[in-house]
ZADREN-374726 format. One record per residue: x, y, z of N, C-alpha, C in turn. Coordinates in steps of 0.05 Angstrom, whole numbers, plus 5000, padded with zeros to 4 digits. Atoms other than C-alpha are relative to their C-alpha. Layout:
N
XYZXYZXYZ
...
***
This chain:
305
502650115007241705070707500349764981
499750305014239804420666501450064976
499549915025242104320603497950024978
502749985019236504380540499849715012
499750234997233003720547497249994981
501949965023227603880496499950194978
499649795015227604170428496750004982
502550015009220604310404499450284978
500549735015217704820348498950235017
502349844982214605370395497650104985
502149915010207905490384498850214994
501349834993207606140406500650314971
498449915011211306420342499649994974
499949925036209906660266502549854988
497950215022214306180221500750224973
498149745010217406880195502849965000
497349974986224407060179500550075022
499949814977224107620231496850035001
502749994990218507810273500150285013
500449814993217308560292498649895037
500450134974216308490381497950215009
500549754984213609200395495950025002
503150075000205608960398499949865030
501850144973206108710469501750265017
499849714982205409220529500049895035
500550074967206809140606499150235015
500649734991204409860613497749965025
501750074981198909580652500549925027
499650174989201909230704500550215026
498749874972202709490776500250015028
499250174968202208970826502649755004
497850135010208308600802502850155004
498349884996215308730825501349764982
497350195020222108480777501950015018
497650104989227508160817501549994976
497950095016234208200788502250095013
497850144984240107840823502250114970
497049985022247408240785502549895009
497450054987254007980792501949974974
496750005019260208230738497550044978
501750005014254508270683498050174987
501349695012253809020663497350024977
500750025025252108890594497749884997
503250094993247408340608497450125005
501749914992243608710653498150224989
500449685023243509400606497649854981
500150115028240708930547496949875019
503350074992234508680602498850125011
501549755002232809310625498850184980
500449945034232709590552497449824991
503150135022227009030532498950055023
502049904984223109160604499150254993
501149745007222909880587498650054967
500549995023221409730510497249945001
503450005000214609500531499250155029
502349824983212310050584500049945018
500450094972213509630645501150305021
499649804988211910160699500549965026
498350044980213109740764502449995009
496749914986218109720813501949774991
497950245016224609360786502650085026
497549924973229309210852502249834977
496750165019236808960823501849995037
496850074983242308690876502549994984
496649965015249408830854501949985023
497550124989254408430887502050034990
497250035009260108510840501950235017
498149884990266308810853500650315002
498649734997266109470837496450024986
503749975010257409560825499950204986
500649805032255109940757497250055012
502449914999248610200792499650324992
499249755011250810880777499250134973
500549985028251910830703497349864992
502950205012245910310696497250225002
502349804997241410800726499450284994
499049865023243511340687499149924962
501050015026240811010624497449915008
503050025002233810880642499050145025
500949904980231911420688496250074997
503449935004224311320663498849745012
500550314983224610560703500750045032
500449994968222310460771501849865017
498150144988229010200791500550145037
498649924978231010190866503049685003
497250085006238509980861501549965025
499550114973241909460926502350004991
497050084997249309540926500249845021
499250064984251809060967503349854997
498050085000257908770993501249784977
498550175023263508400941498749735006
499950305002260807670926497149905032
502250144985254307640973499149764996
500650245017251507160934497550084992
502650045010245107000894498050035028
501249994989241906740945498350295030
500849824973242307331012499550214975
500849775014241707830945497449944991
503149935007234907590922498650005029
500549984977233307550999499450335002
498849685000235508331004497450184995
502150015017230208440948498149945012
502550074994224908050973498750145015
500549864972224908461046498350304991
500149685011223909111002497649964981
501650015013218008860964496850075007
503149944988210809130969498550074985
501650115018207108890915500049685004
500950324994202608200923501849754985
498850195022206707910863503450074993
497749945010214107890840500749764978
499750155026217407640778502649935013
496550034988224507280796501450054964
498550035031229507440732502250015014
497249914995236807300727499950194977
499849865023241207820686500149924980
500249955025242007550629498049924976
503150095010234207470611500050264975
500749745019231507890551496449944995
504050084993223408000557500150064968
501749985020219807940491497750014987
503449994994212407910471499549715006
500250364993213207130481499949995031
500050124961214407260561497650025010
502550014990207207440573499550055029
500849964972207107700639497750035010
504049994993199107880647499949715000
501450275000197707160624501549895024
498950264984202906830676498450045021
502649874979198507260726498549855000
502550205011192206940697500349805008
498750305006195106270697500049925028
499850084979197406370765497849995026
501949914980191306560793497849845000
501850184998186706110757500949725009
498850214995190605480771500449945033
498449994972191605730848502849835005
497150075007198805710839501850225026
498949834987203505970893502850204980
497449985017210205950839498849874968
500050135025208805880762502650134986
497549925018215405850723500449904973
500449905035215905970640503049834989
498350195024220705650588502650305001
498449785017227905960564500049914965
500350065029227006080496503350074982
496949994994234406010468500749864971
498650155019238905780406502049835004
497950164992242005220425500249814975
497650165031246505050349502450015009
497549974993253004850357501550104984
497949875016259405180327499750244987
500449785004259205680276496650094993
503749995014251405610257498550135026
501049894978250205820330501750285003
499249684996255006370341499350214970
501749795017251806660270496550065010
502149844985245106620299499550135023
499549944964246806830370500350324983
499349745011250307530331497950154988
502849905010244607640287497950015020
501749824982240007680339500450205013
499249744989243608160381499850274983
499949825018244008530325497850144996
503149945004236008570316497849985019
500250004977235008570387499850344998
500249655003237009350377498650044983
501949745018232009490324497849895006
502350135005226509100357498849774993
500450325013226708440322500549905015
499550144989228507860342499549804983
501150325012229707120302498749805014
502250234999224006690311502149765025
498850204991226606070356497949755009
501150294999225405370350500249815027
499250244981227905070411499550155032
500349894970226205210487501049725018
498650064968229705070555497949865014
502450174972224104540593502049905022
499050074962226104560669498149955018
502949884984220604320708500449625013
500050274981220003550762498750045015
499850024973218103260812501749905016
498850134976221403040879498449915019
500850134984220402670930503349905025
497550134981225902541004498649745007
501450244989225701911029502649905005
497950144988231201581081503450144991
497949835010236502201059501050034978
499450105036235902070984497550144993
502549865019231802600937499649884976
500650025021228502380880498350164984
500649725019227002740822498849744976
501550105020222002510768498150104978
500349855022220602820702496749894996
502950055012212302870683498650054986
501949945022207802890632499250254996
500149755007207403630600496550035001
503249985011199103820604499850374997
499249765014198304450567496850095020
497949795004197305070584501649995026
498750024970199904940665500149715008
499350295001202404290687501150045034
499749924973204004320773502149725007
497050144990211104040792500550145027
498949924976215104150847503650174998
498949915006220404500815500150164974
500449765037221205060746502350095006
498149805004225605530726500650245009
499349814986229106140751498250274990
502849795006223406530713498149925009
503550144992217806490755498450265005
503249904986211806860786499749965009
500850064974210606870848498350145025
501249844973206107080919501850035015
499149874985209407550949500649915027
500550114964207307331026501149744998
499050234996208406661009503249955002
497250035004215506660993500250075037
500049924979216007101059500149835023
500650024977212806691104501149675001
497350224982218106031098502650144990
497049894998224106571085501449974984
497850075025226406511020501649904987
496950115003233306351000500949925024
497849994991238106031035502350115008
498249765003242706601055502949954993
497250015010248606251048501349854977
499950195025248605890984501650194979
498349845018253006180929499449864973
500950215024250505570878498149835017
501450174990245405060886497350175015
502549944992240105560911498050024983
502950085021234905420858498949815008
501550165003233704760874499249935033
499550044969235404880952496350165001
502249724999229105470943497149754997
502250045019224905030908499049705018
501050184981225404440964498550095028
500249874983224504951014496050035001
502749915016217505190976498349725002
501850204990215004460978499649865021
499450014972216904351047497750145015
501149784991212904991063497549984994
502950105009206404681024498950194975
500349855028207605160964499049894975
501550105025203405010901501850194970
498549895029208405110837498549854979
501750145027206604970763502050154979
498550015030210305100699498349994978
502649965040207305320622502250044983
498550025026210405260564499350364976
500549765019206205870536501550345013
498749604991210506520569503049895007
496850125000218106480562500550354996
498149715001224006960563502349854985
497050105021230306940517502049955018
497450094978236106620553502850214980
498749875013242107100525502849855005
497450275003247606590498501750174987
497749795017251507170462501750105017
499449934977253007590510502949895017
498350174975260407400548499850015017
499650044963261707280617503450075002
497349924997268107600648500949725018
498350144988273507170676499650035025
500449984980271907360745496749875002
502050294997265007070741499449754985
500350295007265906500701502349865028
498150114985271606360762497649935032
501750034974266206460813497649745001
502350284998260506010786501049664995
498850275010265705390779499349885031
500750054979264505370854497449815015
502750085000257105060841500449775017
500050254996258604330862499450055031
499249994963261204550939497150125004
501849844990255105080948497149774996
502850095012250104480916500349785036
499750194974252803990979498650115020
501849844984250604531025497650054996
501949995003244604600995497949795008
502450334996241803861006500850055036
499250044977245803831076497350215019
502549814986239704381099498149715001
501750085000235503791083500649775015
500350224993238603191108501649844988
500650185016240202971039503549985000
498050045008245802561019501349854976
499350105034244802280952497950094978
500949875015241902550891498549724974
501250215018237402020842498650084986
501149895018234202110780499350264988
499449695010236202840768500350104971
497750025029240602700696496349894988
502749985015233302380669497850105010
503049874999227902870695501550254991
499049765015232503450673502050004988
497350005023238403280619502250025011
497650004988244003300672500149935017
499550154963247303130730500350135015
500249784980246503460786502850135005
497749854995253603620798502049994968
498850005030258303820740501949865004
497650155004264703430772499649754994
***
């Protein structure tokens, strides 16, 4: 994903040391399904099940587990009071045919997309993205990562301390959020991408973030993912969706914690270095063969080589 490309105060947030989380409830909720794509990422996943179940969420929560040797076992073993139905599948499927997998198995109007290493808080607001999505007639609305991005030791002390107060409920305040959100446009085998004016509370792009909200049917009915993408299916999904005459939009007011503590094993940091090759394939669905104004509508370049 991009890199930060905005650091703003969030609004949505008490200018507290700490902030007690346990005042927001998803107990309500029960037309809404949680996607969540695993791969090597036990811990992760443990730590975003743990805040789903901290607020009462009583829908269905599908998980794909691609890794090598799948922890659905042990995972499901510690929250046997969550509506988990748990996809082993084969070593290294990928993202993409695993949130596919998911989608087939869904039967509720609405689903939430999360990767693992999300952490819900009372800041993600799931009722409102509902709202949002409904009054706006939105097919895809996707939310902010809310995240500590300090460098050196000033970040790995606040990265620790939160984990830390993560387990009792807290959580440090955060100043800075993840904005992922453009438009595009093809034209003669060349995408362009063009960063737009933020209008509060929903703003309607043609791309967001891997936290979204979404109609169920719609996704369905142009086929989801890419099945064979292993990288690059975010933005492959997301051309797919406007292709298909999908109505996305992006808010600044409902975010999830991006979890920057947390390691990554050597086996998937070896797997996602692969991004560049899987992003070629991704345009090649479309046609495309050059990439323009990507680095200024979202803080990077499309490819990392």
């Amino acid at each position: 994903m991009a890199k930060q490309n905005s650091v703003q105060k969030m609004k949505l947030i008490d200018l507290a040391p700490f902030e007690r989380v346990s005042n927001y409830s998803l107990s309500g909720i029960h037309d809404i399904s949680i996607l969540i794509k695993t791969l090597e990422r036990e811990a992760h996943l443990i730590q975003l099940l743990a805040s789903i179940q901290k607020y009462g969420f009583q829908g269905p929560i599908l998980i794909a587990d691609d890794s090598k040797v799948p922890y659905g076992k042990s995972v499901k073993a510690k929250f046997p009071y969550l509506n988990i139905q748990y996809l082993e599948l084969p070593y290294d499927t990928g993202t993409a045919e695993g949130r596919n997998e998911m989608l087939k198995l869904v039967d509720t109007p609405y689903f939430l997309l999360c990767d693992d290493d999300f952490v819900f808080d009372r800041r993600s607001r799931i009722p409102l993205m509902k709202k949002y999505l409904i009054d706006y007639h939105l097919d895809v609305l996707g939310g902010v990562f809310i995240q500590y991005k300090r460098r050196g030791r000033t970040r790995e002390f606040f990265n620790n301390v939160n984990a830390l107060l993560m387990k009792f409920d807290w959580f440090l305040p955060s100043y800075q959020k993840y904005d992922y959100y453009a438009n595009f446009y093809i034209d003669s085998r060349v995408i362009y991408f063009k960063k737009k004016p933020f209008i509060e509370p929903v703003t309607a792009c043609d791309l967001t973030h891997n936290f979204f909200l979404a109609r169920t049917d719609k996704v369905l009915d142009f086929g989801g993912w890419n099945p064979i993408l292993k990288g690059g299916e975010h933005q492959n999904f997301f051309i797919r969706a406007k292709l298909a005459g999908l109505k996305i939009g992006t808010t600044r007011t409902c975010g999830v914690i991006h979890d920057q503590w947390t390691p990554n094993s050597e086996l998937y940091k070896s797997l996602r270095n692969r991004g560049d090759f899987y992003k070629k394939i991704a345009l090649q669905e479309f046609n495309i063969i050059e990439v323009r104004g990507y680095k200024e509508a979202l803080g990077e370049d499309f490819f990392s080589k």
